[in-house]
C-alpha positions, -999 to +999 in steps of 0.1 A: -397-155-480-399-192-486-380-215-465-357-224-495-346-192-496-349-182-458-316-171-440-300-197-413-306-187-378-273-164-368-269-154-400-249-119-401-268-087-411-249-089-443-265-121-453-296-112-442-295-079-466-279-095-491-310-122-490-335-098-494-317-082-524-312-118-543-350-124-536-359-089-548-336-096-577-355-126-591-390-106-591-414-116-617-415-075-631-374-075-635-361-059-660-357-078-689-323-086-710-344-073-741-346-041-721-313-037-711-303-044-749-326-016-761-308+006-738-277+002-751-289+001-784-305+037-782-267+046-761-250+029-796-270+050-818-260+084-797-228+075-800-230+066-836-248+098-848-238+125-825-210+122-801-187+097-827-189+135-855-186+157-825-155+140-814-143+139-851-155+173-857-134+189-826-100+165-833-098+178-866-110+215-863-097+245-842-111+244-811-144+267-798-123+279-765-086+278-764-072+276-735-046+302-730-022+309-697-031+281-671-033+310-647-062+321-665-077+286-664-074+284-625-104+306-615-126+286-642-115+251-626-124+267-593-155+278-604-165+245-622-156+226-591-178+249-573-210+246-593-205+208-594-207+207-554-237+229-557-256+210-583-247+175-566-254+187-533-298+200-550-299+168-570-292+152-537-319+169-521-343+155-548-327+123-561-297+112-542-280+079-535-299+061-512-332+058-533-348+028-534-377+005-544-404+015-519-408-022-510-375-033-507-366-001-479-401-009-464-387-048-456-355-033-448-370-009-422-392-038-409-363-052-396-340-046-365-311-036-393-292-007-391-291+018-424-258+013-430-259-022-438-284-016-464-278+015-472-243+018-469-229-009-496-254+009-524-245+043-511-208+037-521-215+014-555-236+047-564-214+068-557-187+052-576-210+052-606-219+094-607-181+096-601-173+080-635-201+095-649-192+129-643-152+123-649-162+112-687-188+141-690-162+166-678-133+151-701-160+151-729-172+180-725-137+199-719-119+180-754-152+195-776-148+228-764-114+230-756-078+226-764-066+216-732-065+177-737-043+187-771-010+189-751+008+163-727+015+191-700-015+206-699-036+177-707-025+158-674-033+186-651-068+190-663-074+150-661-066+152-628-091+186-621-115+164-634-110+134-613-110+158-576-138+174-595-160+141-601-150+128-568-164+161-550-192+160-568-200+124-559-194+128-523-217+162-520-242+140-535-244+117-511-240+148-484-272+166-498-294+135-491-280+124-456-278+157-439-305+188-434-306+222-450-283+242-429-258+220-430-260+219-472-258+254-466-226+254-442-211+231-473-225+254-502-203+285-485-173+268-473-168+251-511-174+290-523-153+305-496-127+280-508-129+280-542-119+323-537-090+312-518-079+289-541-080+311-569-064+343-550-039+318-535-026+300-566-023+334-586+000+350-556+018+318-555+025+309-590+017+341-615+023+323-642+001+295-635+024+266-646+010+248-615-021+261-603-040+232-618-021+207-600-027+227-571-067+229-575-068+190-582-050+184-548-078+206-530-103+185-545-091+154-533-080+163-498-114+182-495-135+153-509-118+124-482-132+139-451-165+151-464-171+115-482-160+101-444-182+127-427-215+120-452-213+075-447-211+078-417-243+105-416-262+074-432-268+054-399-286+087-386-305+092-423-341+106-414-357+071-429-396+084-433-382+112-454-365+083-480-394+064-476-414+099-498-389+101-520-383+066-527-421+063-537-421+099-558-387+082-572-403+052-582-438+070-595-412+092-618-396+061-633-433+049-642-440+081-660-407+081-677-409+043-688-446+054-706-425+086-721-440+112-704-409+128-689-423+163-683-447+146-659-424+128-638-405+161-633-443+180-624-434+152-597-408+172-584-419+209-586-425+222-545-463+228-539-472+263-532-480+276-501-492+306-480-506+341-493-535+325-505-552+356-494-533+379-513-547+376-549-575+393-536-576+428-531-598+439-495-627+442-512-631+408-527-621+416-561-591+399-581-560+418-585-545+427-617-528+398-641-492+408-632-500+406-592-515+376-590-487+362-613-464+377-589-483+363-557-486+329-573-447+330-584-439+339-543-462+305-529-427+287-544-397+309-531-373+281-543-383+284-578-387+319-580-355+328-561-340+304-587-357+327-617-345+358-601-307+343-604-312+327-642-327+354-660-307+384-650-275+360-656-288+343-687-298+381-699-262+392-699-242+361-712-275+364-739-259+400-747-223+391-746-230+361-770-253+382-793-224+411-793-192+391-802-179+377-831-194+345-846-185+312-832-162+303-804-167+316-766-195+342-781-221+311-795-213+294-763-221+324-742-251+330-764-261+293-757-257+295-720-278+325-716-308+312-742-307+282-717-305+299-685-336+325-694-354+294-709-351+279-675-360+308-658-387+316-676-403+278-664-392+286-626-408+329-625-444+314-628-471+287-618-494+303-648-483+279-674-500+250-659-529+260-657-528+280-695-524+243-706-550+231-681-576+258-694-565+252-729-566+212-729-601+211-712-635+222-726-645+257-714-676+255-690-693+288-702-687+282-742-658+300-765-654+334-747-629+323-717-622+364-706-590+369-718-573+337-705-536+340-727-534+375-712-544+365-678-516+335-676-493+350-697-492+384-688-466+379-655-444+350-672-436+375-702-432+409-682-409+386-657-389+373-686-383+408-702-378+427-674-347+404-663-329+397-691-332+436-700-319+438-669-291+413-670-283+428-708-282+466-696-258+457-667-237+437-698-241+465-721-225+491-691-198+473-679-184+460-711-194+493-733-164+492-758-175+456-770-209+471-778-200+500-798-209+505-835-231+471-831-259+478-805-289+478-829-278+444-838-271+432-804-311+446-793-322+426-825-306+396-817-317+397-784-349+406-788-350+373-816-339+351-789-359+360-761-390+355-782-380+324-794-373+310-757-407+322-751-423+306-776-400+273-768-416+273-730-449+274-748-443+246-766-430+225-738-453+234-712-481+230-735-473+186-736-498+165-728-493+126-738-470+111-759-483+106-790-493+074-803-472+083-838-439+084-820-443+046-810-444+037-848-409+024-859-384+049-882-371+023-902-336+035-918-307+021-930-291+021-899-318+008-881-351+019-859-348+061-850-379+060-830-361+066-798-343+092-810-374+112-822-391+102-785-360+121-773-363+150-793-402+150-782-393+152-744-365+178-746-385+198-776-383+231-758-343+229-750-340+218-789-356+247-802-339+269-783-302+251-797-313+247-835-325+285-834-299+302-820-275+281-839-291+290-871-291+324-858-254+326-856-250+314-892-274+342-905-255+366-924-274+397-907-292+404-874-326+413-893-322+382-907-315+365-881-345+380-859-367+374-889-359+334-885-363+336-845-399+348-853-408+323-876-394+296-850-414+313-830-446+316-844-442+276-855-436+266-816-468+288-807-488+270-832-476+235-825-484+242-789-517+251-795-525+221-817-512+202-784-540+216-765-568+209-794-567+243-808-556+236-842-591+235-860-609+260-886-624+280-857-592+284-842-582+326-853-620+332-843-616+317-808-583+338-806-596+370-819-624+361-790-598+355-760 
């Protein structure tokens, strides 16, 4: 620092941190106030053209999920409030609260400070923040979908759900950065343990469920004081070389997501494999088959594949349940949810679609024949994929029998439609390479520049494949139909990912009938 903006001898550690942060603050690289404008313009034009006729749309139009005996609604609330704590407490363990610029904690951790006076201040502003955040994503979310917020009664007891439920969820956030895996996993039992007793308690209590709501919201709360206590005070003992990595992968993600390559700043964050290296060979020296090296390759990350085991048995049977009900309502959401969940999956079963997308991007060193490289890298992914969500769908199928009856050949067709067309959707998003110079060029409309909007839909392409087709799906009059359309969808998100990776040329069906 210069001596005009150098701290007085005796200054307080407040002052000094607060020096730092007004020097930092006045940086020739700031962000501009054109910046922040574009922000909120792209944030007006969401809410303009999507969440301004959702709102409309739901206000004026039954709702998708009606909310029946709050007795019923209970175990849901619990449940909810017990995903958020899980999901706060992993993005904590990847991005939490106390993040900063690698230069700014370097200075800070040059000096004799302790981290609570420059880490505590932001820890609770930032916690603050994903608390309001996830109180109007909740209420949002809950008055498209639901009825609840349509009566007084009712309507107060699930605002105040949602505000124990935002606070949890900000508090486990800060609690997944600041303290180590077992105790996340002491957290991530006692919230489930808790949740069950909730839910068993309440019904006993109150069967009617006039004030089980009000009883969930108070668990919230009183849970979320001593745990928020607990985690500040963890910060003065945060492990500071371990923020120091993330804070520099945090700030090498924001790069690639300012040049609009999102899907790389998230490769930023996928766990490197390790161990059995020795295992895709077989004693001999030879390579082992396609599906057990996938499956050796899909153990070096036990995270991810433990995660893939969970998604696509689960995504396979709320896939079924959607696919067998009526149109609309709780059936397209389960049918959503499950299209989503086995598109996840399918990412997090295998390392293979790197390197397809490596091998198809690059020039092949030995000319046009590359030895069967779509079946070697996608052999695993797609027999991984099928095999759980048959599995999920059988177990639906079993238990829920009556719902199926008369309409199984429909439900395998749907089904069969939608996994192919999440296959197809990985393809296409795992297949992204740079952002392509067209998407820079302005959409000039009447209600101004779209370009953002269409880099949007570029990053998320795979997830908006997955919702336009299975949408569409549900409107189709029949399931052959319907199956017929998840093929095409298909077959267009194959081909777009292959003109990704340079394929798309006249010699393109030779090279395939080669492979």
């Amino acid at each position: 620092m210069t001596t005009r903006n150098a701290v007085a001898p005796g200054a307080d550690a407040q002052d000094r941190v607060a020096a730092v942060r007004h020097r930092y603050a006045r940086r020739g690289d700031r962000a501009t106030v054109r910046g922040r404008a574009y922000t909120v313009y792209l944030t007006a034009l969401f809410g303009v053209f999507f969440l301004a006729p959702a709102v409309h749309a739901a206000s004026t139009s039954p709702a998708l999920v009606s909310v029946g005996p709050l007795a019923e609604a209970t175990p849901v609330a619990c449940a909810s409030a017990v995903t958020a704590c899980w999901g706060a407490q992993l993005a904590g363990r990847f991005w939490g609260p106390l993040v900063l610029q690698p230069f700014v904690l370097h200075v800070f951790m040059s000096t004799d400070l302790s981290p609570a006076y420059y880490l505590g201040t932001m820890a609770r502003r930032r916690m603050v923040y994903a608390g309001a955040a996830t109180l109007l994503s909740a209420c949002t979310a809950v008055y498209l979908t639901t009825d609840l917020f349509r009566r007084l009664d009712t309507g107060a007891q699930g605002l105040a759900v949602a505000v124990g439920l935002s606070a949890l969820a900000a508090v486990a956030w800060l609690w997944g950065q600041v303290r180590g895996a077992p105790d996340n996993l002491v957290l991530a039992s006692a919230a489930g343990a808790v949740a069950l007793v909730v839910a068993a308690s309440s019904h006993m209590a109150a069967p009617d469920g006039g004030d089980g709501l009000w009883f969930v919201a108070g668990v919230l709360v009183a849970t979320s004081a001593p745990l928020g206590w607990a985690a500040l005070r963890a910060i003065r003992t945060a492990d500071l070389a371990r923020l120091a990595r993330e804070s520099a992968r945090a700030s090498q993600a924001q790069a690639y997501v300012l040049t609009g390559t999102l899907h790389h700043a998230l490769d930023l964050y996928r766990p490197e494999p390790r161990g059995l290296t020795t295992a895709l060979a077989r004693p001999d020296g030879r390579l082992r088959g396609h599906l057990a090296q996938g499956a050796v390759r899909a153990l070096r990350t036990p995270g991810r594949a433990t995660a893939a085991v969970l998604l696509l048995p689960a995504g396979g049977a709320a896939l079924t349940v959607g696919t067998a009900g009526s149109g609309g309502g709780p059936a397209l959401l389960s049918w959503v949810a499950g299209s989503v969940c086995v598109y996840l999956g399918a990412g997090w079963v295998s390392e293979t679609w790197r390197g397809l997308r490596d091998e198809l991007a690059l020039p092949p060193l030995f000319g046009e024949r590359w030895g069967g490289v779509l079946a070697r890298t996608l052999s695993w992914p797609v027999a991984a994929v099928v095999a759980g969500t048959c599995l999920g769908g059988g177990l639906a199928i079993v238990i829920a029998w009556p719902l199926h009856s008369g309409r199984l050949t429909d439900t395998a067709l749907l089904g069969t439609g939608s996994v192919v067309l999440v296959l197809a959707a990985r393809f296409l998003r795992e297949m992204k390479l740079h952002l392509p110079l067209s998407l820079l060029l302005p959409v000039v409309t009447p209600f101004g520049d779209l370009s953002g909007l269409m880099i949007a839909a570029w990053q998320f392409d795979g997830v908006v494949a997955v919702l336009i087709g299975v949408a569409v799906m549900d409107a189709a009059p029949s399931a052959p139909g319907a199956a017929a359309f998840a093929l095409a969808v298909a077959a267009c998100c194959v081909w777009t990912g292959l003109r990704r990776t340079g394929w798309a040329h006249r010699g393109l069906l030779s090279r395939l009938r080669r492979v």
